[in-house]
C-alpha positions as CSV (number, residue, x, y, z in Angstrom):
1,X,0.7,-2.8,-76.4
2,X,-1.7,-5.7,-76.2
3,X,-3.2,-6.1,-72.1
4,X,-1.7,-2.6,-71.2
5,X,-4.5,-1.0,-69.4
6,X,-6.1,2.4,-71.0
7,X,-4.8,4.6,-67.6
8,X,-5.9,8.1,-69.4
9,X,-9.1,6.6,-70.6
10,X,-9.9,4.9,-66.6
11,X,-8.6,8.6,-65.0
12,X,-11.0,10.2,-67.4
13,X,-14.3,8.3,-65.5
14,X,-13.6,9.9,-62.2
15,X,-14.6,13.1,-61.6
16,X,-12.0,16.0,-60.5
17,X,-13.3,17.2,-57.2
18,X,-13.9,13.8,-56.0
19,X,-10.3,13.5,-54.9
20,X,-9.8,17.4,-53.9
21,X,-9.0,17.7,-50.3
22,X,-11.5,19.6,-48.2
23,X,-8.7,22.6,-47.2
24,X,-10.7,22.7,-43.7
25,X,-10.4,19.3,-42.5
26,X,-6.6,19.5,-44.0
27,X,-6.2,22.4,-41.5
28,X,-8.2,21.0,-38.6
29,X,-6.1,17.6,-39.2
30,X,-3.2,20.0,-39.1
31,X,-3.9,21.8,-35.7
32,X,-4.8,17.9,-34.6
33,X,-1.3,17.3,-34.9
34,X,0.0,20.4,-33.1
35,X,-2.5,19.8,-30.3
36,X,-1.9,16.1,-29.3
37,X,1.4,16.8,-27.5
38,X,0.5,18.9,-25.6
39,X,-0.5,18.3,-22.1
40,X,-4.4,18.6,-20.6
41,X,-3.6,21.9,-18.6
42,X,-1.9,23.5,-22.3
43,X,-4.7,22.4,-24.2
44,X,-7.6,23.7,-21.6
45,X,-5.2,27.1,-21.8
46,X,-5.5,27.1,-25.4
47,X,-9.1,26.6,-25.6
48,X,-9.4,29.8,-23.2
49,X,-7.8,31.9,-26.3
50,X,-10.0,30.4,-28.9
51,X,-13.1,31.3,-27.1
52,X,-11.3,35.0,-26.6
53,X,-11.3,35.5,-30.3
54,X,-7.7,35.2,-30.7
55,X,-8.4,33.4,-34.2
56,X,-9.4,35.6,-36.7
57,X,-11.7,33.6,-38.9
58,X,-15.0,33.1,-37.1
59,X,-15.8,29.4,-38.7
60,X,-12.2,28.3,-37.9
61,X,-12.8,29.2,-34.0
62,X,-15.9,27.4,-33.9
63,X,-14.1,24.5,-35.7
64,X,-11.0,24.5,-33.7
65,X,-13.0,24.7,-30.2
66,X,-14.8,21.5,-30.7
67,X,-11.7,19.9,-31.7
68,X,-9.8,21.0,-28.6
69,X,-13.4,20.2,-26.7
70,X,-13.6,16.7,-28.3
71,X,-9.7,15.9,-26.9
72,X,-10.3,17.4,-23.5
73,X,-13.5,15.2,-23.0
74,X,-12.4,12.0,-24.4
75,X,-14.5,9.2,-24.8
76,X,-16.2,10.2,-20.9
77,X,-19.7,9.1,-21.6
78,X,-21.4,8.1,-18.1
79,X,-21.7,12.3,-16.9
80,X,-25.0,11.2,-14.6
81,X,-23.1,8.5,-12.5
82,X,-20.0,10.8,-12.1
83,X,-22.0,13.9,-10.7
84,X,-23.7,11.3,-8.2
85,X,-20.6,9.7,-7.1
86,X,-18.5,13.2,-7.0
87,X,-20.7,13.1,-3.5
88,X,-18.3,10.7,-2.3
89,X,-15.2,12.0,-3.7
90,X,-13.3,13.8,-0.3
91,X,-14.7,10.3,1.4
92,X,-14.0,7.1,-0.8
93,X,-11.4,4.9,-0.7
94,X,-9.3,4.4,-4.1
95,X,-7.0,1.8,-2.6
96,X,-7.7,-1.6,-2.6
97,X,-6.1,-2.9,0.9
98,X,-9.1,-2.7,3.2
99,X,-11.7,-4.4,0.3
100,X,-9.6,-7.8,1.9
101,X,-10.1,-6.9,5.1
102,X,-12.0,-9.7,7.3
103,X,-13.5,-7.3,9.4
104,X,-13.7,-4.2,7.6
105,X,-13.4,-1.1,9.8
106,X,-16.9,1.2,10.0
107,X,-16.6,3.8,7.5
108,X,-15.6,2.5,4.5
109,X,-16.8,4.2,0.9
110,X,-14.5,2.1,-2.0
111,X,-14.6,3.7,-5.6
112,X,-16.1,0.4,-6.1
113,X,-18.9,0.7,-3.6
114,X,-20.0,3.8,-5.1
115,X,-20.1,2.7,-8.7
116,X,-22.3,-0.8,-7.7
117,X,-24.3,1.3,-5.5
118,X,-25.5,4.1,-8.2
119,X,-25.8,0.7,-11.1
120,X,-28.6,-0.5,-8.3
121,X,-29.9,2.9,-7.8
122,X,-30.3,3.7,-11.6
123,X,-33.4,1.9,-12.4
124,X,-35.1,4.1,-10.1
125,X,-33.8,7.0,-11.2
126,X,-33.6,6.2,-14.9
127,X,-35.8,9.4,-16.1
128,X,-33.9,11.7,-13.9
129,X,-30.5,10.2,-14.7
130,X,-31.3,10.4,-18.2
131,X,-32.2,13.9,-18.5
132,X,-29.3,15.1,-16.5
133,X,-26.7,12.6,-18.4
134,X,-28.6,14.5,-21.9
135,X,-28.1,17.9,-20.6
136,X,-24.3,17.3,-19.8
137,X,-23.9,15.7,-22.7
138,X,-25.5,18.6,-24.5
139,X,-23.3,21.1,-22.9
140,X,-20.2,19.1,-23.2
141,X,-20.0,19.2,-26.9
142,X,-19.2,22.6,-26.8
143,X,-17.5,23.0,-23.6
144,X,-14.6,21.1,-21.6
145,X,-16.4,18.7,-19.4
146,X,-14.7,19.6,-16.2
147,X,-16.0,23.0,-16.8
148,X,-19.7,21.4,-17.5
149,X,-19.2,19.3,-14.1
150,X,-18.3,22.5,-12.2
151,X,-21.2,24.9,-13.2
152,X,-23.7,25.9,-11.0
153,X,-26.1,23.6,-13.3
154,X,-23.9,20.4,-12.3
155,X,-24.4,21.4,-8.8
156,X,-28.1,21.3,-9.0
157,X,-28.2,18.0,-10.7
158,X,-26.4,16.6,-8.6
159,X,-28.9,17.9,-5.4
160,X,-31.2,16.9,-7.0
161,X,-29.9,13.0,-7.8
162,X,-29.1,12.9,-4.2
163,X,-32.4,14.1,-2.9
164,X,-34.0,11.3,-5.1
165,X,-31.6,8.9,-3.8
166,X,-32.6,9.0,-0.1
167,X,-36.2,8.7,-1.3
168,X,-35.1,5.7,-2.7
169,X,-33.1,4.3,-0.1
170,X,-36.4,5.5,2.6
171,X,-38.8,3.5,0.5
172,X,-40.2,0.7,2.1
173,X,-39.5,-3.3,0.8
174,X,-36.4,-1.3,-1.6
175,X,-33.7,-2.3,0.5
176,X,-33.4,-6.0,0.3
177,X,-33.7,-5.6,-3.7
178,X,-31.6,-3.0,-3.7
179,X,-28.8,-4.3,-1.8
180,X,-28.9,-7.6,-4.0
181,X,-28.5,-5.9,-7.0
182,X,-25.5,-3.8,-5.8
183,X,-23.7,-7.3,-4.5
184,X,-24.7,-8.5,-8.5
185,X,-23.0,-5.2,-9.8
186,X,-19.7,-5.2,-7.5
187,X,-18.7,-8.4,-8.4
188,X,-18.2,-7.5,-11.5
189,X,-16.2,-4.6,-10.9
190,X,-14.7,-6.3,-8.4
191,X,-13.3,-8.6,-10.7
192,X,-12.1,-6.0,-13.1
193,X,-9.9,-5.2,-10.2
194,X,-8.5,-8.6,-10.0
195,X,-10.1,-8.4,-6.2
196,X,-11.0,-12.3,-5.2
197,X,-12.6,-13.1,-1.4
198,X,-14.4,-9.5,-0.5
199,X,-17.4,-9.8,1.6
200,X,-20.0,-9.0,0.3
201,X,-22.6,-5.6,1.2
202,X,-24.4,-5.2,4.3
203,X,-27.6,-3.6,5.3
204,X,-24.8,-1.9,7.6
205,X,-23.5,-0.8,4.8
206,X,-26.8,0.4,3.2
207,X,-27.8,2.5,6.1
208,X,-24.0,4.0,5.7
209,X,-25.0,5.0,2.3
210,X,-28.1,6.7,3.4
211,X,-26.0,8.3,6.1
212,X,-23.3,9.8,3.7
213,X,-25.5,11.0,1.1
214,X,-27.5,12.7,3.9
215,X,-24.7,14.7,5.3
216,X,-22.4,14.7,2.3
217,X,-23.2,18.6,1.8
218,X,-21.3,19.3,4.7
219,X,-17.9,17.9,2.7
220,X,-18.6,18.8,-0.3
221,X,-15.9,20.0,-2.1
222,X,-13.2,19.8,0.7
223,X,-9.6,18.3,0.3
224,X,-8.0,15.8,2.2
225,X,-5.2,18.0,5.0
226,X,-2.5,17.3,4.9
227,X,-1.6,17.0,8.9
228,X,-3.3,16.3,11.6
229,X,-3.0,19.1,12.9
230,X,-5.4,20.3,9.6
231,X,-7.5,17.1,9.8
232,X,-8.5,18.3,13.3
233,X,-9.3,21.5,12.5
234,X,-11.8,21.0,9.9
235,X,-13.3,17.9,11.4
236,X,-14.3,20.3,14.2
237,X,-15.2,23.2,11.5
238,X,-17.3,20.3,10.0
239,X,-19.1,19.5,13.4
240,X,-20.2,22.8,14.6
241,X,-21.5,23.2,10.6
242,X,-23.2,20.2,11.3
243,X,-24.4,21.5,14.7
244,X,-25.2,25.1,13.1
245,X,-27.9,23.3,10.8
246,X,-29.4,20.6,12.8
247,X,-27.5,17.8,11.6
248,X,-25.1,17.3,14.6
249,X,-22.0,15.8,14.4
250,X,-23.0,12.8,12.5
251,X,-21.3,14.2,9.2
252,X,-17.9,15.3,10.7
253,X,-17.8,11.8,12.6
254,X,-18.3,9.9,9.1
255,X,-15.9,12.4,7.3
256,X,-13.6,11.6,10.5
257,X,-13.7,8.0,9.6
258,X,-13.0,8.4,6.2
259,X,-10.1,9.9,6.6
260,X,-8.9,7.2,9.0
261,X,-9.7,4.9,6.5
262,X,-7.4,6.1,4.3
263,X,-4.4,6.7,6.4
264,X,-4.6,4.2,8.6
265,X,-2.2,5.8,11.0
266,X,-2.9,5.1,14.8
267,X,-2.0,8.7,16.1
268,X,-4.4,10.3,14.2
269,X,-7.1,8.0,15.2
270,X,-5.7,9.1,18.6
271,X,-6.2,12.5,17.8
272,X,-9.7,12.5,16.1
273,X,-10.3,10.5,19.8
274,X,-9.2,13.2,21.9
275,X,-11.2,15.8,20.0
276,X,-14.4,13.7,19.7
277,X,-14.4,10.5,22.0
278,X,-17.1,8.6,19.9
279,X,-17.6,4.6,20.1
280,X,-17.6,5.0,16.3
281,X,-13.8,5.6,16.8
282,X,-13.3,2.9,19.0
283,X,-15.1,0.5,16.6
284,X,-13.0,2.1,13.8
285,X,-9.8,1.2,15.9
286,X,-10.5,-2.5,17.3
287,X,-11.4,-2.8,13.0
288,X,-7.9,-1.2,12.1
289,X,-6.1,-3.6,15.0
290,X,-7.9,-6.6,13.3
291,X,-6.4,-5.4,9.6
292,X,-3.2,-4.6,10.5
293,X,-2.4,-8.2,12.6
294,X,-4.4,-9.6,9.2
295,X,-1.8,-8.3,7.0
296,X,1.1,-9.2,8.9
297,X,-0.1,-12.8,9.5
298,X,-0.8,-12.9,5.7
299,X,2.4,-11.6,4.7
300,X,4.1,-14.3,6.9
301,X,2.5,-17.0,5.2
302,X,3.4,-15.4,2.0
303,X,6.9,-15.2,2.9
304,X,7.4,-18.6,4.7
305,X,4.4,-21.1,3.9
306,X,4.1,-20.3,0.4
307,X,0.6,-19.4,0.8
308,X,0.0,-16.2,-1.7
309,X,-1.1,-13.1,-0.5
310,X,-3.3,-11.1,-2.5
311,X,-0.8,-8.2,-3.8
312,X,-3.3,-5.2,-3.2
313,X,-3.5,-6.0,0.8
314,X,0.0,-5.3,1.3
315,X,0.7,-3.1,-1.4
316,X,4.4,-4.0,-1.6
317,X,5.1,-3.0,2.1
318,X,7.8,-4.8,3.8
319,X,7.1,-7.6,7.1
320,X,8.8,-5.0,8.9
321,X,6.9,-2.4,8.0
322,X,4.0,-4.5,8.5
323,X,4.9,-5.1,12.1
324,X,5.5,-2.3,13.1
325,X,2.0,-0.9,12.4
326,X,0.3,-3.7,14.1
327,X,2.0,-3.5,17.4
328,X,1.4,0.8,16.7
329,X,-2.4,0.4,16.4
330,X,-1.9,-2.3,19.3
331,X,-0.4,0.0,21.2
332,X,-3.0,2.8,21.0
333,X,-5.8,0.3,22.5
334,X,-5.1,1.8,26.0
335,X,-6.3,5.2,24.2
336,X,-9.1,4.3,23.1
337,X,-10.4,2.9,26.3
338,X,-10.0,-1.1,25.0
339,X,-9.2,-2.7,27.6
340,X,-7.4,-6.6,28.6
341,X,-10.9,-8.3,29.4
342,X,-13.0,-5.4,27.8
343,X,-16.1,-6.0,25.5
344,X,-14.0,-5.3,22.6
345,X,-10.9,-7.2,23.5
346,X,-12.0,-10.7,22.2
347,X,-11.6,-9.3,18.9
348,X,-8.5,-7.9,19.2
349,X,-7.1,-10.8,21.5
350,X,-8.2,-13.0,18.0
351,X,-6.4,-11.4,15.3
352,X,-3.3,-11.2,17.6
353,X,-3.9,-15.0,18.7
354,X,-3.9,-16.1,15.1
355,X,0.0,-14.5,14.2
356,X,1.2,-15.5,17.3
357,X,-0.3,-18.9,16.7
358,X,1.0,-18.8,13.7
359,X,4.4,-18.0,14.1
360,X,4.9,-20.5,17.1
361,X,3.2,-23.3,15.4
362,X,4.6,-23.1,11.6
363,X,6.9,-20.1,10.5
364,X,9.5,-20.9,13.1
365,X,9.4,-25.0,12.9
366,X,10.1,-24.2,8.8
367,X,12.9,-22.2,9.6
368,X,14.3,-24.7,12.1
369,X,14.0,-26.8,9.3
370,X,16.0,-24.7,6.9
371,X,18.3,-24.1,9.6
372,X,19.4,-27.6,10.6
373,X,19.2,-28.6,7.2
374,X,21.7,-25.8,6.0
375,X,25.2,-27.3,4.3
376,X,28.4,-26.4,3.9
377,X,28.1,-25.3,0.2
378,X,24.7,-23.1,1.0
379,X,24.5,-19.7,1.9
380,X,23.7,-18.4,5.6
381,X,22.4,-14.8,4.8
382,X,18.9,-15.4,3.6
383,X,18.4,-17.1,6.8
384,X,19.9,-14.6,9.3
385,X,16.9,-11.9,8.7
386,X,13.7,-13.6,9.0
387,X,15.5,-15.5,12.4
388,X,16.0,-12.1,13.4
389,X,12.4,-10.8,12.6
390,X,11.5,-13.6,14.9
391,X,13.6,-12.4,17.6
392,X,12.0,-9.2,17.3
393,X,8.6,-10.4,17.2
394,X,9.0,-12.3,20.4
395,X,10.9,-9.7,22.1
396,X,7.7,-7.1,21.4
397,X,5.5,-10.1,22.5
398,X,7.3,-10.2,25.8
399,X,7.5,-6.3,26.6
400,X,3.7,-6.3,26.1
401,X,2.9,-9.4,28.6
402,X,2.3,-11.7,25.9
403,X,3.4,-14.6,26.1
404,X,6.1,-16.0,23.8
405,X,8.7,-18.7,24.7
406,X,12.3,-17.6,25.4
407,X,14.2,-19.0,22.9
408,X,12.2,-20.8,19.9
409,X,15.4,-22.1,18.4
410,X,16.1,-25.6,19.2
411,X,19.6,-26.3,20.9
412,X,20.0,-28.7,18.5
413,X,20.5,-25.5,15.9
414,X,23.2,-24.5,17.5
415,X,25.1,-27.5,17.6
416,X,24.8,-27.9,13.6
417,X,25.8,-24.1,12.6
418,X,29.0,-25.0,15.0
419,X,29.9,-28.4,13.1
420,X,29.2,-26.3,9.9
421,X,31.9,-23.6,11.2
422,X,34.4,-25.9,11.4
423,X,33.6,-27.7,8.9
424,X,33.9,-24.9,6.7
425,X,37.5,-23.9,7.7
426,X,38.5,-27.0,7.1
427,X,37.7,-27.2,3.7
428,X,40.0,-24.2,2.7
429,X,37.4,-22.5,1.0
430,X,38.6,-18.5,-0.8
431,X,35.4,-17.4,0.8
432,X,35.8,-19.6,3.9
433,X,35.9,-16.1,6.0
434,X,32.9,-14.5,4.4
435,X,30.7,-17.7,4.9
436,X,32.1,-18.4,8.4
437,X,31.2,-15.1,9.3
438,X,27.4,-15.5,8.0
439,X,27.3,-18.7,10.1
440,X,28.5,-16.7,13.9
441,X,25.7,-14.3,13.2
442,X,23.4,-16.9,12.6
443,X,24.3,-18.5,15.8
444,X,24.3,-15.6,17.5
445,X,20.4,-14.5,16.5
446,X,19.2,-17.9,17.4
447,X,21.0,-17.7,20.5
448,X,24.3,-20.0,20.1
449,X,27.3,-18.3,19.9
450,X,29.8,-20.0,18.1
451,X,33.0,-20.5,20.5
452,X,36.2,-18.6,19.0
453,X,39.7,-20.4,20.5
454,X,43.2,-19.4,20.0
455,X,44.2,-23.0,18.8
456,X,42.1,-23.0,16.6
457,X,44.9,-22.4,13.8
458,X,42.7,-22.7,10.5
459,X,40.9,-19.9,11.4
460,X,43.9,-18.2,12.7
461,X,45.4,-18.3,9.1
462,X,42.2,-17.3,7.4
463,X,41.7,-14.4,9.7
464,X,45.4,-13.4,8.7
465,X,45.2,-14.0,5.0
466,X,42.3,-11.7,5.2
467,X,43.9,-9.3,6.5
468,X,47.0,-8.9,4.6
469,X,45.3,-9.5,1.3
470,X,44.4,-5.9,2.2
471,X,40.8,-5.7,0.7
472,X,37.4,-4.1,2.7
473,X,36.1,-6.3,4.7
474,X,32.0,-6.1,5.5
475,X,30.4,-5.8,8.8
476,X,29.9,-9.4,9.7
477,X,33.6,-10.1,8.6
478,X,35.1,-7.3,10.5
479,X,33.3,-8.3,13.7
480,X,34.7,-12.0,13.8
481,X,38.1,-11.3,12.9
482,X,37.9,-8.6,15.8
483,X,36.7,-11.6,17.9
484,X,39.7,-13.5,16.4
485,X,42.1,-11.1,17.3
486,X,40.8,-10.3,20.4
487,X,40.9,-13.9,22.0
488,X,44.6,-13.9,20.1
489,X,45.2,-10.8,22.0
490,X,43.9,-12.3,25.3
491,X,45.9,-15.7,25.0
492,X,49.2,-14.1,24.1
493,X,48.6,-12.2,27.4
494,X,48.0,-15.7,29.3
495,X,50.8,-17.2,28.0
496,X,53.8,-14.7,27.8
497,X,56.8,-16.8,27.3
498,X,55.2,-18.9,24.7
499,X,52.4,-18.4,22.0
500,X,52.4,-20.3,18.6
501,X,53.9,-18.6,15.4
502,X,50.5,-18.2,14.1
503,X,49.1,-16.5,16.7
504,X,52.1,-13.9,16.5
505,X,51.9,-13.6,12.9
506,X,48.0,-12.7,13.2
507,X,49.2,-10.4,16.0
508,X,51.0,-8.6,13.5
509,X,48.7,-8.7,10.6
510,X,46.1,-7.1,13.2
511,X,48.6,-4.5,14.3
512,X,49.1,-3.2,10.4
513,X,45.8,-2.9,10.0
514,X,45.2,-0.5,13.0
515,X,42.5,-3.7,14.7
516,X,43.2,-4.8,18.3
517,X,45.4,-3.4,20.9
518,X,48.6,-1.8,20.3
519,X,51.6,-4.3,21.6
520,X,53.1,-3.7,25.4
């Protein structure tokens, strides 16, 4: 047929084995397949029976080795910067909170620290680094890098990184250089963090590095406890190491802080205290009061001056939360020998200054705002929480002889929740008892207790129609039909020859439901 291709002439041209599969990579593609499901601690499982012999055809065990090799490694490439940072590992920080910290407490190693340190380090050690990255590298295409990074080899590359390091760091004129460049590097990483505002590295910070990689032997290899009780115990097992080979108890103390930094829990900066009273520790304390008011003030703005807080500083933690750690690490001052008046209590009297400041002179005139400007068709609740946080926050102020005014809420508050009250029954609303109830604890946080009467009869007959319509009622429902009843109860008492009908019939209502006293 005229334009029909010739097919059996144009399949004639190509050669037969071109398109034969190669049976091995078929069966390597094969065992591909069977391997990728399976889970890093099956595959490094199966790779111990490979190299056993369990396969019976030598090429095939070579084959399939390097394949289960090749998945366990992935695409890991920079072996030389991970031995040098694996220094660091029982010290660094991988949380991002304290990078945003004003004042950053002494002691702090971030993961990102680490990696712009070793890119400013690397043009001095380029030879070295390149020689151990090719050795790894070497070793890894035949075994699972992990295994490569644990070998005794590893452990001598990475003495001997570190050894080069502090000749680095000990050189004279290399710090200034050196520094810049690791401020050049970190902003990037930073970046890829989505970190904004960090202060920058300091030649404190330098002299921290030289410090760490000095006495990181003595932590090499140790896991975090996970008590105190442990943290204690090998923070002392770390210092009399320390003492044992002439390096005092510099390297505990920095291991000590680390740990701090990490947990920042008060009582075990307490604890490390008692065992080792060290000015390090107070420092590291005054640093964690500064942080914790920081994040609280921040969180505040966040919450009620639409001011964004950076989502790493809090982590997702509640204000509550958040206060209750700064007034913890406030607390344990006393401990740490801070005293009112003290050389470090400027610091301390600042970060607290600035939330109390801050609450006084803008969260609460923005909730008396929202409060006086609240309507008869808006909600109460979301309201009634951060009043109370106030409350609280006032009421820690004053146990702690700081001042704080008595009542923050104008009287003027008070007056508009009661016209809303009313107002509210009036309007014969079907959730008029749910909303009414919002408002009376309202009132009540800010300090105005709505008056409850007996002529009132509106509410009367919504506190009755709740109660015979039979269904649960919540908490803040419960308490002011109680009040309702109980001022009912009272007034029937006052007046026994005569009470209105609707006070009776509430009486009775009541009575069914098991509220209130039982009837004389």
């Amino acid at each position: 047929m005229a334009g029909r291709p010739n097919r059996s002439a144009s399949l004639q041209t190509v050669p037969l084995h071109a398109v034969e599969p190669d049976p091995a990579a078929v069966s390597l593609d094969k065992v591909k397949a069977i391997l990728a499901p399976l889970d890093r601690a099956q595959k490094s499982k199966l790779f111990e029976l490979v190299q056993a012999g369990h396969l019976e055809d030598d090429q095939m065990t070579v084959e399939v080795g390097r394949l289960i090799v090749a998945m366990l490694n992935g695409p890991r490439t920079e072996h030389a910067r991970r031995i040098w940072t694996g220094w660091f590992d029982p010290v660094m920080l991988r949380t991002d909170a304290l990078m945003l910290a004003e004042s950053r407490p002494p002691g702090c190693m971030h993961v990102v620290d680490a990696s712009a340190w070793w890119f400013a380090l690397l043009p001095h050690l380029r030879d070295l680094a390149g020689r151990v990255q090719a050795d790894i590298a070497d070793r890894a295409s035949e075994h699972p890098l992990d295994a490569v990074l644990a070998s005794p080899a590893a452990a001598e590359w990475a003495e001997e990184l570190r050894i080069h390091s502090l000749e680095i760091l000990r050189r004279r004129g290399v710090a200034g250089p050196l520094l810049a460049t690791a401020n050049a590097e970190r902003i990037t990483l930073l970046r890829k963090r989505g970190l904004a505002g960090v202060a920058p590295l300091s030649f404190g910070d330098l002299a921290m590095l030289d410090a760490m990689l000095e006495h990181a032997p003595l932590w090499k290899g140790a896991v975090r406890p996970r008590d105190t009780i442990g943290i204690l115990h090998m923070v002392s097992e770390m210092a009399e190491r320390g003492a044992a080979t002439g390096g005092g108890a510099d390297g505990a103390m920095h291991y000590a802080l680390a740990l701090l930094n990490g947990s920042r829990d008060p009582d075990q900066a307490l604890a490390l205290h008692g065992l080792s009273p060290n000015p390090a520790l107070v420092e590291a304390a005054v640093g964690h009061v500064q942080f914790a008011w920081q994040c609280l003030r921040q969180k505040l703005e966040d919450l009620h001056l639409g001011r964004s807080a950076p989502p790493q500083l809090t982590a997702g933690e509640t204000v509550d939360r958040l206060q209750e750690r700064a007034f913890r690490w406030y607390d344990a001052l006393q401990g740490f020998g801070v005293e009112r008046g003290g050389r470090n209590w400027a610091a301390v009297s600042a970060a607290v200054g600035r939330v109390t400041g801050l609450v006084e002179g803008e969260v609460v005139p923005v909730l008396s705002h929202r409060l006086l400007t609240l309507n008869a068709s808006s909600s109460a609740r979301p309201l009634i929480d951060p009043v109370r946080f106030i409350n609280g926050f006032n009421h820690r102020l004053r146990r702690r002889g700081i001042a704080a005014s008595t009542n923050p809420w104008l009287t003027a508050i008070g007056e508009h929740l009661a016209g809303l009250f009313r107002q509210i029954g009036a309007y014969g609303r079907e959730d008029a008892l749910s909303a009414m109830a919002e408002l009376c604890e309202l009132a009540e946080e800010t300090g105005y207790p709505i008056e409850v009467t007996a002529i009132d009869k509106t509410l009367l007959a919504i506190a009755e129609r709740a109660l015979r319509d039979g269904r649960e009622l919540n908490t803040a429902e419960s308490r002011l039909i109680e009040r309702v009843v109980t001022v009912a109860t009272e007034e029937r008492r006052r007046c026994r020859w005569w009470v209105s009908g609707e006070l009776v019939s509430l009486l009775d209502a009541a009575q069914q439901r098991g509220i209130g006293p039982t009837p004389q």
